[in-house]
C-alpha atoms as a printed R data frame, in Angstrom:
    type eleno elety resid chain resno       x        y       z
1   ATOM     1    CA   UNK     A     1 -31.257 -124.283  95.907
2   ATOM     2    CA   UNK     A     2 -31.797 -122.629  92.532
3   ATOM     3    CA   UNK     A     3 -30.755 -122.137  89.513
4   ATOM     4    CA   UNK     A     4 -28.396 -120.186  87.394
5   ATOM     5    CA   UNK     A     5 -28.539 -117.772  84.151
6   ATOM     6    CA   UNK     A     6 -27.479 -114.193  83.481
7   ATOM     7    CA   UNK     A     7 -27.459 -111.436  80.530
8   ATOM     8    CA   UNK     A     8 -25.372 -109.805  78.479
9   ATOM     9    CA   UNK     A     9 -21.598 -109.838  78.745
10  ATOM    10    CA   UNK     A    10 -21.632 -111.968  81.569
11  ATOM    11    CA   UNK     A    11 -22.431 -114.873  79.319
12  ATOM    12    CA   UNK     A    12 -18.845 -115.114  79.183
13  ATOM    13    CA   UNK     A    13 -18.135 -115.434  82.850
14  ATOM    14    CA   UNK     A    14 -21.151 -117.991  83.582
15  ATOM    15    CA   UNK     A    15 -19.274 -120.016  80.205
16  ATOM    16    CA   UNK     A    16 -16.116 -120.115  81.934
17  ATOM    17    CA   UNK     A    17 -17.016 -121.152  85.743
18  ATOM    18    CA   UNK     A    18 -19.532 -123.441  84.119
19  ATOM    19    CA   UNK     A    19 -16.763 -125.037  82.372
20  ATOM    20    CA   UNK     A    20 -14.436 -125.375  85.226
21  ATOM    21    CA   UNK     A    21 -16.701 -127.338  86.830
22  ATOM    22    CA   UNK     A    22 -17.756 -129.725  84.374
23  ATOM    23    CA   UNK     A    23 -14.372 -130.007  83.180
24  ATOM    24    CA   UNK     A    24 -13.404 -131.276  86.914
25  ATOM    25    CA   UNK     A    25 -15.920 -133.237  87.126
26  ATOM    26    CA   UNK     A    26 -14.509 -137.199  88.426
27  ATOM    27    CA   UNK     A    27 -17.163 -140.198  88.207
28  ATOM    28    CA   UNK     A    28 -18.776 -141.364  91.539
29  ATOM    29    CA   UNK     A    29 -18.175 -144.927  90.782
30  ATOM    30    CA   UNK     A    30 -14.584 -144.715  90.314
31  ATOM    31    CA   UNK     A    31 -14.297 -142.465  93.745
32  ATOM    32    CA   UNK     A    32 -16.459 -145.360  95.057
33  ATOM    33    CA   UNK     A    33 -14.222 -147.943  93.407
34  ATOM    34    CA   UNK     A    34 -10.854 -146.533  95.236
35  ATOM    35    CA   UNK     A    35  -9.516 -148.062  98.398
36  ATOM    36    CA   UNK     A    36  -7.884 -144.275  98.819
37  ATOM    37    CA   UNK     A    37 -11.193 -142.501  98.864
38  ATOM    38    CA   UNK     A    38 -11.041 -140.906 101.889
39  ATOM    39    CA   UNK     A    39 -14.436 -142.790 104.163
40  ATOM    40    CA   UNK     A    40 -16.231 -139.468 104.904
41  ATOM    41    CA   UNK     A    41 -16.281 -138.429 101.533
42  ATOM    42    CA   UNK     A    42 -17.055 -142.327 100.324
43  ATOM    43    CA   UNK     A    43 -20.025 -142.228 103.216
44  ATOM    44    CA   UNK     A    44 -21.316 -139.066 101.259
45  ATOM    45    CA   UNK     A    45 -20.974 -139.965  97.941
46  ATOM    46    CA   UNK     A    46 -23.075 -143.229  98.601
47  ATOM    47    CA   UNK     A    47 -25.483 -141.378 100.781
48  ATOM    48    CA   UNK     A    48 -26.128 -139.252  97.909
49  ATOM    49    CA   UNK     A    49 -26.541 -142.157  95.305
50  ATOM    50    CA   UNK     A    50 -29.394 -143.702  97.433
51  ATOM    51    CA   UNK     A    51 -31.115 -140.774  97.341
52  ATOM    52    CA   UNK     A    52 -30.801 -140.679  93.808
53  ATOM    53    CA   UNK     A    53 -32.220 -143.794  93.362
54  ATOM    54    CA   UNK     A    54 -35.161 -143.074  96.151
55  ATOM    55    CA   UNK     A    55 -36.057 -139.735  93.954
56  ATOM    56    CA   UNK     A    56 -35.940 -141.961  90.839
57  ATOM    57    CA   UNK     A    57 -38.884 -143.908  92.789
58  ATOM    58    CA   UNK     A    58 -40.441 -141.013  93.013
59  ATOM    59    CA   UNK     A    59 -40.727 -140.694  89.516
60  ATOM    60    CA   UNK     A    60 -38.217 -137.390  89.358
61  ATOM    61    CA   UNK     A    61 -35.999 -137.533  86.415
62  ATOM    62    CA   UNK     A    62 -32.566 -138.206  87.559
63  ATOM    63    CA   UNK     A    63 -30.933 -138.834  84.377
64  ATOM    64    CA   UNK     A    64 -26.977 -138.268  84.728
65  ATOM    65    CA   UNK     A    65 -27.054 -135.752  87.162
66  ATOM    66    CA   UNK     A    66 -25.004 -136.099  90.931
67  ATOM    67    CA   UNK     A    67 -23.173 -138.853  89.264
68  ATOM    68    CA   UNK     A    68 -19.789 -137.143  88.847
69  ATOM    69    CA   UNK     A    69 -18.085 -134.919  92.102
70  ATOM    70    CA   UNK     A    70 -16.223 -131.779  91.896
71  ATOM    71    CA   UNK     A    71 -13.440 -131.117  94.898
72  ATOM    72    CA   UNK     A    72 -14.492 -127.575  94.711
73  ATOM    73    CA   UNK     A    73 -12.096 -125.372  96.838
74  ATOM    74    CA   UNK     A    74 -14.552 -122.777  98.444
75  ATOM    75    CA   UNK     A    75 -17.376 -122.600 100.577
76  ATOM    76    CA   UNK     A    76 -19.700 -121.677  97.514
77  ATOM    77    CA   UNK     A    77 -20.152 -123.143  93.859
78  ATOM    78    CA   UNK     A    78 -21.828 -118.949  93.231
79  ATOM    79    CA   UNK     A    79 -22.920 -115.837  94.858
80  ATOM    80    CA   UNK     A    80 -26.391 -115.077  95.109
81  ATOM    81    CA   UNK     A    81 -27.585 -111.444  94.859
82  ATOM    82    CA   UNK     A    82 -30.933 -110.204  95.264
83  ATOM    83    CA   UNK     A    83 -32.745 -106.888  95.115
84  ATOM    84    CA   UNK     A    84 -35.424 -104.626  96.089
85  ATOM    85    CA   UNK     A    85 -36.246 -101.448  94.858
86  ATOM    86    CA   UNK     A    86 -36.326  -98.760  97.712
87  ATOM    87    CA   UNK     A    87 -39.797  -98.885  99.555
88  ATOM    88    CA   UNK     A    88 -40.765 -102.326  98.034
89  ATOM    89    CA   UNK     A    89 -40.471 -105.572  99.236
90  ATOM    90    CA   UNK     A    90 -40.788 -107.755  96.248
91  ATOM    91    CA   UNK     A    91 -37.678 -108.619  94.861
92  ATOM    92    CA   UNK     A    92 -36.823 -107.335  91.440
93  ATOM    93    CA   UNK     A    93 -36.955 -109.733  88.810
94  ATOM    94    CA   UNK     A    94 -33.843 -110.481  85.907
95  ATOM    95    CA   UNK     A    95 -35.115 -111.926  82.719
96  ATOM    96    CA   UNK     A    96 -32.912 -114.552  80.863
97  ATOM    97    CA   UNK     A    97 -33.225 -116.577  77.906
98  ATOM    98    CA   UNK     A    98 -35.045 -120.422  78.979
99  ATOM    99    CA   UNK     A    99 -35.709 -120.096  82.438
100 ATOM   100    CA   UNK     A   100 -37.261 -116.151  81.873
101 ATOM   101    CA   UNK     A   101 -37.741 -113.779  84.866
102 ATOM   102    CA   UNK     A   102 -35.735 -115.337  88.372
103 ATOM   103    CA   UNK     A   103 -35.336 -112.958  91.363
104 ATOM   104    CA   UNK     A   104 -31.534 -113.859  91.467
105 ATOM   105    CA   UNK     A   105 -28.641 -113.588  89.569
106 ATOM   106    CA   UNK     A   106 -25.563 -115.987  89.767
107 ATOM   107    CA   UNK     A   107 -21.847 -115.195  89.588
108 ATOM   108    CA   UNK     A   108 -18.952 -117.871  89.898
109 ATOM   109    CA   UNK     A   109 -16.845 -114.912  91.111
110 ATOM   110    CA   UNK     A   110 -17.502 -113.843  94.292
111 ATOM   111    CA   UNK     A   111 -15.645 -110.198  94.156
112 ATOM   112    CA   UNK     A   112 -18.097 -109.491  90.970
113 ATOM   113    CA   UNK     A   113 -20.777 -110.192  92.681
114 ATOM   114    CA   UNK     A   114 -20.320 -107.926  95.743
115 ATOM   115    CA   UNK     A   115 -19.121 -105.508  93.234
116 ATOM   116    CA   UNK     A   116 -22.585 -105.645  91.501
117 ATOM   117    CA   UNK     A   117 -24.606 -105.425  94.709
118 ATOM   118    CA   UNK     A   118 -22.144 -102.254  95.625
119 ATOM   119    CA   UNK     A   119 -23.565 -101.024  92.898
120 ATOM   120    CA   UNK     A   120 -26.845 -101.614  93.239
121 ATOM   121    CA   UNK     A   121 -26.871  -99.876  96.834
122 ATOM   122    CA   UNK     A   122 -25.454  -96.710  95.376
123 ATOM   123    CA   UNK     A   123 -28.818  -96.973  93.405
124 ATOM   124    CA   UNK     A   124 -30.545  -96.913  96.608
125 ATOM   125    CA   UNK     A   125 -31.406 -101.037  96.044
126 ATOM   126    CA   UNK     A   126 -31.521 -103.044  99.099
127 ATOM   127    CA   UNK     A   127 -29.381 -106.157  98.526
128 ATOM   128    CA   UNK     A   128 -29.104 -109.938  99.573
129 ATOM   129    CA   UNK     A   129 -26.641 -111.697  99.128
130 ATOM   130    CA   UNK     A   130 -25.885 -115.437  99.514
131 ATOM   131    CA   UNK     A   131 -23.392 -118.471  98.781
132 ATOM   132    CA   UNK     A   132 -25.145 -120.976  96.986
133 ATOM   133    CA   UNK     A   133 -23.581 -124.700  97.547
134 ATOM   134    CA   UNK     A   134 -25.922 -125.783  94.481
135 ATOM   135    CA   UNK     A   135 -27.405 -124.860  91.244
136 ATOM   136    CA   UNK     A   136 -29.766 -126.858  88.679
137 ATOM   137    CA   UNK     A   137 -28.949 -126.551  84.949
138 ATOM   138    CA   UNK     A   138 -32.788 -127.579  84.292
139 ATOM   139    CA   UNK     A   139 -30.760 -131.005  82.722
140 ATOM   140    CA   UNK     A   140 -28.911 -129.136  80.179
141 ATOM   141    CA   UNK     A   141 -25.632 -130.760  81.480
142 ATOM   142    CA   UNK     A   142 -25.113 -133.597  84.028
143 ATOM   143    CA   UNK     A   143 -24.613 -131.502  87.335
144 ATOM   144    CA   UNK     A   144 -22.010 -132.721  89.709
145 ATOM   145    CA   UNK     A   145 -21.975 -133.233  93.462
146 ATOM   146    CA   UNK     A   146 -19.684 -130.268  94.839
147 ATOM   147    CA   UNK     A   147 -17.595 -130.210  98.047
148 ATOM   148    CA   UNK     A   148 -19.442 -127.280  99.093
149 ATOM   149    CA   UNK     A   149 -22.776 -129.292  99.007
150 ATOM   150    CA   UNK     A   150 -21.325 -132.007 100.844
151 ATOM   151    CA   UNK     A   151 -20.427 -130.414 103.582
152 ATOM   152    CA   UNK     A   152 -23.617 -130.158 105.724
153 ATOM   153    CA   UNK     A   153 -25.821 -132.266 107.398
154 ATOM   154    CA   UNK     A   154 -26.797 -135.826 105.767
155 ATOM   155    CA   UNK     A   155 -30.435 -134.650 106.064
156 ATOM   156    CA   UNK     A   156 -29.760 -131.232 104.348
157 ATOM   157    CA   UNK     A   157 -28.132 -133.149 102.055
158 ATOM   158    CA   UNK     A   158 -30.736 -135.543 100.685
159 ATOM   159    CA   UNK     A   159 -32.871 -133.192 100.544
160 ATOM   160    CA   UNK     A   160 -30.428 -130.389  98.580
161 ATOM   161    CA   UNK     A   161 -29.870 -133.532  95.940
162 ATOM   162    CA   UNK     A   162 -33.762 -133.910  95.763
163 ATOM   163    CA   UNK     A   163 -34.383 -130.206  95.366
164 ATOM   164    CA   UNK     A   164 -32.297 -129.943  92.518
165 ATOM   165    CA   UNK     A   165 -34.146 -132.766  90.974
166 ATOM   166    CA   UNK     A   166 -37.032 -131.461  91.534
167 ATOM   167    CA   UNK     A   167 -36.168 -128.613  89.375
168 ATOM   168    CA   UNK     A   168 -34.583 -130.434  86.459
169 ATOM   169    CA   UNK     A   169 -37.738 -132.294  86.300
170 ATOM   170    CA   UNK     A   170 -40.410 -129.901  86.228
171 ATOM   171    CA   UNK     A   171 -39.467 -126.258  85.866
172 ATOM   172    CA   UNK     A   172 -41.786 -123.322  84.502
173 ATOM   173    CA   UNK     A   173 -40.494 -120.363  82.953
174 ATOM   174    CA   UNK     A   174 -41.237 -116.914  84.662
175 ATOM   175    CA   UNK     A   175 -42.530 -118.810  87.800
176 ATOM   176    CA   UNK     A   176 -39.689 -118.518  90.191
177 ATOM   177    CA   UNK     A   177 -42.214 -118.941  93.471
178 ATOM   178    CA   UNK     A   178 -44.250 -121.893  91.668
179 ATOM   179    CA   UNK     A   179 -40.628 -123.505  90.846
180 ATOM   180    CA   UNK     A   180 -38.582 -122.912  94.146
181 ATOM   181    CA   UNK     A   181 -41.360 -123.622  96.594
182 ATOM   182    CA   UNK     A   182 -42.561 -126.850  95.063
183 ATOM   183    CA   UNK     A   183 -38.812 -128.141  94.604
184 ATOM   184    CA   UNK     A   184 -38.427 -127.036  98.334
185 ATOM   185    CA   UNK     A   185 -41.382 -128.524  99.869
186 ATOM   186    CA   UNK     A   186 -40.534 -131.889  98.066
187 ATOM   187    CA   UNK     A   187 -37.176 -131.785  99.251
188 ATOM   188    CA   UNK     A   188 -38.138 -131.763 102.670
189 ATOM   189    CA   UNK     A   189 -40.886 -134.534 102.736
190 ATOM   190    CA   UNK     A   190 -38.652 -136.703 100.509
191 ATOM   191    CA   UNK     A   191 -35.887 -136.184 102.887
192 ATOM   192    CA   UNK     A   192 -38.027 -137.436 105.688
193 ATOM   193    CA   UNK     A   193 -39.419 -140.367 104.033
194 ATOM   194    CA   UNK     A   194 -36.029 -141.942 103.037
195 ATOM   195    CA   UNK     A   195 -34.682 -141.545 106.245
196 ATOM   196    CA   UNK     A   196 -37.431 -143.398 107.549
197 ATOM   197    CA   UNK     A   197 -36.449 -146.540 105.646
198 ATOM   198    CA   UNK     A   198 -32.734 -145.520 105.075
199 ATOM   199    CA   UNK     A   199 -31.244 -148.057 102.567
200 ATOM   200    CA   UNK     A   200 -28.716 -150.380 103.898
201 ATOM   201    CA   UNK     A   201 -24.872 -149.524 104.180
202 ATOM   202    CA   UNK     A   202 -25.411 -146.206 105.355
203 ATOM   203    CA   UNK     A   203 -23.411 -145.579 108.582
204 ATOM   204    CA   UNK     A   204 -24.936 -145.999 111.947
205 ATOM   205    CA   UNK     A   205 -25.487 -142.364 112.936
206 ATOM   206    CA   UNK     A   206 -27.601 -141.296 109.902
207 ATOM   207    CA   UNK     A   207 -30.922 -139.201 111.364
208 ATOM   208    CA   UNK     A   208 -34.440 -140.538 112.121
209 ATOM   209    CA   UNK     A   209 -36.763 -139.606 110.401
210 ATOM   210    CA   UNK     A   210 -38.389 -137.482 113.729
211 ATOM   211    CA   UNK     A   211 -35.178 -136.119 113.995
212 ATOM   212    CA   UNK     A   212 -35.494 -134.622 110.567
213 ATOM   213    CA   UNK     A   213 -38.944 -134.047 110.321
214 ATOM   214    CA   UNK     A   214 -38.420 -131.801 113.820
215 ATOM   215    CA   UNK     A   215 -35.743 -129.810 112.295
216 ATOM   216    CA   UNK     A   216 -38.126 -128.973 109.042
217 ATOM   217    CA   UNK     A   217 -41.014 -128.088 111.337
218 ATOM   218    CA   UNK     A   218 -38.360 -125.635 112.898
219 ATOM   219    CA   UNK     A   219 -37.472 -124.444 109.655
220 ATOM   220    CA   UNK     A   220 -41.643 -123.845 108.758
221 ATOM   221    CA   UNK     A   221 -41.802 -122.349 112.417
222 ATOM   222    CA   UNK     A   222 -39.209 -119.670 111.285
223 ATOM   223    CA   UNK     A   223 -40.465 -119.142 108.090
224 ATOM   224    CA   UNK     A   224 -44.116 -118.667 109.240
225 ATOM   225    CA   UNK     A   225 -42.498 -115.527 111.206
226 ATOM   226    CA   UNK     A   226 -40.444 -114.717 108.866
227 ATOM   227    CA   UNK     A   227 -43.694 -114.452 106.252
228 ATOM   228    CA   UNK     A   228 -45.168 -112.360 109.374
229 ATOM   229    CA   UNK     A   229 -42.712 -109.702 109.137
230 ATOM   230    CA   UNK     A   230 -42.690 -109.653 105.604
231 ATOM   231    CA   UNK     A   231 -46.111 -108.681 105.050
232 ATOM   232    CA   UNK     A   232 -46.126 -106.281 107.361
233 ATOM   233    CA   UNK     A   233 -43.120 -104.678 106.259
234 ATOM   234    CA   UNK     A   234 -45.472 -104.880 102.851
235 ATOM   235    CA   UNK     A   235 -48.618 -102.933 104.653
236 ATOM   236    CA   UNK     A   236 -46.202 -100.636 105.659
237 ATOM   237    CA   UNK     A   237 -44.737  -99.650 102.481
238 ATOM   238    CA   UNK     A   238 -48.076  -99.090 101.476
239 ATOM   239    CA   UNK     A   239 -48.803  -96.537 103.754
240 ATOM   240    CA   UNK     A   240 -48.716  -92.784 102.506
241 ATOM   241    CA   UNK     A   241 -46.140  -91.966 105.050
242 ATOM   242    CA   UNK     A   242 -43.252  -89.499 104.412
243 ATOM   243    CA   UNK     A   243 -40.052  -91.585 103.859
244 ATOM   244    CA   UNK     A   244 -38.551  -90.424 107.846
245 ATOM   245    CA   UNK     A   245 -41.512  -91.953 109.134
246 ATOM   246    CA   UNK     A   246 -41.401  -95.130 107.266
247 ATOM   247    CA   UNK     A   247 -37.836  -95.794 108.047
248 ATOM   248    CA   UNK     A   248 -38.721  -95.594 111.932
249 ATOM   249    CA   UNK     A   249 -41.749  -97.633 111.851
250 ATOM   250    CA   UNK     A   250 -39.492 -100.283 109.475
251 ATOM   251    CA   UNK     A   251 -36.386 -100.476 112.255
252 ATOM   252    CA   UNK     A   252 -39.670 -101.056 114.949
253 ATOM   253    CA   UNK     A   253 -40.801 -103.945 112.749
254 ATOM   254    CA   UNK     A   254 -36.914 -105.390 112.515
255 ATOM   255    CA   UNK     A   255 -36.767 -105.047 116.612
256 ATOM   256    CA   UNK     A   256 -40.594 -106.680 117.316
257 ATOM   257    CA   UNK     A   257 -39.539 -109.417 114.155
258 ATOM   258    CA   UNK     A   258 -36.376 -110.400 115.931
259 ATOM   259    CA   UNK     A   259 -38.240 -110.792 119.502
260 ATOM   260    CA   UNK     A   260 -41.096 -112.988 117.818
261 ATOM   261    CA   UNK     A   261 -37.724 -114.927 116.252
262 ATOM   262    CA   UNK     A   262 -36.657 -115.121 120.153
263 ATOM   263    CA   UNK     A   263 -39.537 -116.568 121.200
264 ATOM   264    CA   UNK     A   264 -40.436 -119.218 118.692
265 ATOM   265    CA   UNK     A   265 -40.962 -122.785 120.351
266 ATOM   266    CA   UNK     A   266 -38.167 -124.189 118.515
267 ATOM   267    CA   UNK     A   267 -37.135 -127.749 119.563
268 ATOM   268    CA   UNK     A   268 -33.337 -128.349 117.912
269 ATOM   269    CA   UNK     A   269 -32.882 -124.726 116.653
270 ATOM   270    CA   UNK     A   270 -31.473 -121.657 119.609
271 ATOM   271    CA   UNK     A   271 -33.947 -118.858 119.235
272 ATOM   272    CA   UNK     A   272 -31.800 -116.486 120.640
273 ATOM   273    CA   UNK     A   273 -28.823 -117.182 118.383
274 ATOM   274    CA   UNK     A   274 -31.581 -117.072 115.374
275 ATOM   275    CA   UNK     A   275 -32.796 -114.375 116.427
276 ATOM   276    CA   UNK     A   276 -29.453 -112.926 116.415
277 ATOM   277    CA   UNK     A   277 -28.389 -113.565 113.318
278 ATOM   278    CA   UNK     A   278 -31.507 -113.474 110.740
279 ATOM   279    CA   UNK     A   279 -31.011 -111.460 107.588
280 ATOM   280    CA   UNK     A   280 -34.309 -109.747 107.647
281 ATOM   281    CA   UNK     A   281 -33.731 -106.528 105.534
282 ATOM   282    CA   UNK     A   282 -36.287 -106.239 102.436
283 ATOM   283    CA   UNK     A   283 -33.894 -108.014  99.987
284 ATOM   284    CA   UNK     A   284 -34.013 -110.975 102.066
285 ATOM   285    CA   UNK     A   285 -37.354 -111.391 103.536
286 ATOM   286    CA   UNK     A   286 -38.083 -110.996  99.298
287 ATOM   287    CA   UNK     A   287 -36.336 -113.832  98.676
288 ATOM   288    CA   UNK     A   288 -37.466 -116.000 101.611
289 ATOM   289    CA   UNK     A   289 -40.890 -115.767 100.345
290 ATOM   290    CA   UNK     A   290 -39.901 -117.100  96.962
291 ATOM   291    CA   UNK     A   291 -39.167 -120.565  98.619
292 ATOM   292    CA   UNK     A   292 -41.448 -120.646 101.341
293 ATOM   293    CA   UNK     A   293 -45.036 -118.408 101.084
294 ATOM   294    CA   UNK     A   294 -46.705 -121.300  99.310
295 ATOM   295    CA   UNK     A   295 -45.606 -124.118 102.201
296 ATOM   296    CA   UNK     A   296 -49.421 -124.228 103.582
297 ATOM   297    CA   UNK     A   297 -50.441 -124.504  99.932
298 ATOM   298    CA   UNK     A   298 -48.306 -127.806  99.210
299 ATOM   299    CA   UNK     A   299 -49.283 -129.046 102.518
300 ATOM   300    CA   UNK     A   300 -52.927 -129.274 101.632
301 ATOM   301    CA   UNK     A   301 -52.532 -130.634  98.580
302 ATOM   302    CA   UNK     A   302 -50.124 -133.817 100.136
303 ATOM   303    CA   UNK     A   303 -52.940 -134.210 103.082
304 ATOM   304    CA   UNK     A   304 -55.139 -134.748  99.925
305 ATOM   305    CA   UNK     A   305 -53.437 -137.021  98.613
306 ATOM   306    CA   UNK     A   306 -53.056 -138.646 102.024
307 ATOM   307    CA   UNK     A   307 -49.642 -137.886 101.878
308 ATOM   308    CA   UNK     A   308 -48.638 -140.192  98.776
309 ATOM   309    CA   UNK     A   309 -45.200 -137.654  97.383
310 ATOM   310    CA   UNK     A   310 -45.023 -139.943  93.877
311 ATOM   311    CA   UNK     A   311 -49.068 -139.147  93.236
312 ATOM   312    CA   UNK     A   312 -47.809 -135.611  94.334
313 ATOM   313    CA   UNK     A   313 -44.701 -135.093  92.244
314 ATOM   314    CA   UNK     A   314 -47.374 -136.822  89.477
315 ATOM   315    CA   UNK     A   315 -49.638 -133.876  89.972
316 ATOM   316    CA   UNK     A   316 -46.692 -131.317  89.345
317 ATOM   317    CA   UNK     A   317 -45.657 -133.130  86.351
318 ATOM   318    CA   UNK     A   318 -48.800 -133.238  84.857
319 ATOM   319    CA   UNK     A   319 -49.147 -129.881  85.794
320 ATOM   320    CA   UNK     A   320 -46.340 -128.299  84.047
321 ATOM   321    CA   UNK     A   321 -47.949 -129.226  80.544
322 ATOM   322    CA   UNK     A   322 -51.012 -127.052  81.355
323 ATOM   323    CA   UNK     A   323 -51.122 -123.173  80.028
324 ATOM   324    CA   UNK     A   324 -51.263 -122.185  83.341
325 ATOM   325    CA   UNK     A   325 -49.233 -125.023  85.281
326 ATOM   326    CA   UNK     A   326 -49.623 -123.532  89.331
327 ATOM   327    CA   UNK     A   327 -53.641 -123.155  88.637
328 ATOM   328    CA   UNK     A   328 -53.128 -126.734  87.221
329 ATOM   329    CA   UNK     A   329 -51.220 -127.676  90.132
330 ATOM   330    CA   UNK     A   330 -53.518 -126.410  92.912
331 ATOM   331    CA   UNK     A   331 -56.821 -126.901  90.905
332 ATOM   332    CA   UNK     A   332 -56.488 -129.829  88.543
């Protein structure tokens, strides 16, 4: 999904959860190697090496990374928290050394993490916050496969591992939209080409290729609303209204965004359950548009390239070199 870095005394606690997990770290091939490998895990773990090697085809840097696996016990490797300032939807940026302003910040303990966003409540901040299965250290350390990551779909899963890739081989500093969306976007269409030519060994049931490229135009379906709401939630704010008003007119826009949610034409996801259960408070629409807002964009520039993802990924890496690497990107 992302990637992790935080300030000041909290070095500390990033150094030790960081260290856990490296220091747990067990290789692939061995895993692979042993007859008492339990088979779903063994099915993942060689799922996730071919897509390695497909996003080394690509021409992403794969390097040592996803070739180790952590038995992590909880549903989460970190928790996610985001924030908006009261009246704003954009969410408010953290500056850290390397990868310079993200609109997230990371913690391996999950109890300091809701104790930060408590805090940041009582300062009248509207919060997000998340379980992340997966992080990129931008390459700085060989990043393992986690249980947590493993445990979703195949198709989510390819296209997690690519993600992450993504983002340990091209990554700009300060550009949290330019760096999530891309790595997003690329996870999806990658995931959807390798399933259309699966490697093989992989069991029987894996996903077509329509089936997963239905699913991500669900996903864009939701996050076209979701970018709906947001900006209007955006016009509002700007408004000169007194802050009574405002807060009506916002819980209207949360009622008419969770109808338009109800009524997508969604073809595997249930509207009505999504609908249901959408975090669409400022904090989160914030953060949605971080991964998402430039979809369109990305979409262009693959029809360009008549859809060729390695002359794509090419683009980005070239791009990354330039002064200005998303002008580069979208107007090389």
């Amino acid at each position: 999904m992302g990637l992790l870095f935080s300030t000041g005394c909290y070095y500390g606690h990033l150094a030790v959860g960081q260290a856990k997990l490296l220091w747990a770290r067990q290789p692939i091939e061995g895993l692979l190697e042993d007859s008492e490998t339990d088979p779903e895990l063994r099915a993942k773990l060689e799922l996730v090496q071919h897509a390695r090697h497909f996003a080394a085809e690509l021409g992403l840097d794969v390097g040592g990374q996803y070739t180790s696996f952590v038995p992590w016990p909880h549903d989460r490797i970190v928790t996610s928290i985001i924030a908006t300032e009261a009246g704003a939807i954009s969410p408010t940026n953290f500056r850290f050394p390397i990868v310079g302003e993200v609109p997230y910040k990371g913690f391996f303990d999950q109890e300091r993490a809701e104790r930060e966003a408590s805090e940041l409540r009582a300062s009248d901040m509207d919060v997000c916050v998340s379980a992340i299965r997966a992080y990129s250290t931008l390459g700085w350390f060989d990043d393992p496969l986690t249980a947590p990551m493993l445990d979703t779909s195949d198709a989510r899963l390819v296209e997690t591992v690519i993600h992450e890739l993504v983002h340990a081989t091209a990554f700009v500093s300060s550009q949290p939209d330019f760096n999530e969306g891309v790595a997003n976007f690329i996870g999806e269409e990658a995931s959807v080409r390798f399933f259309a030519n699966p490697p093989s060994g992989l069991s029987d049931d894996v996903p077509s290729a329509s089936d997963v490229r239905t699913r991500i135009d669900d996903d864009r379906l939701i996050s076209r609303a979701m970018m709906a709401l947001k900006q209007d939630v955006e016009e509002l704010y700007a408004r000169d209204l007194p802050r009574e008003e405002i807060d009506r007119a916002r819980a209207e826009l949360e009622t008419n965004g969770r109808a338009q949610l109800k009524d997508l034409p969604l073809q595997i996801a249930d509207p009505e359950r999504l609908s249901k259960a959408a975090r669409i408070n400022d904090a989160c629409l914030a953060i949605q548009g971080t991964y998402v807002a430039d979809t369109p964009k990305y979409r262009e520039v693959l029809d360009g390239l008549d859809g060729d993802l390695l002359r794509f990924i090419a683009r980005l890496d070239e791009a990354t070199k330039a002064d200005d690497p998303r002008r580069a990107f979208f107007n090389p």
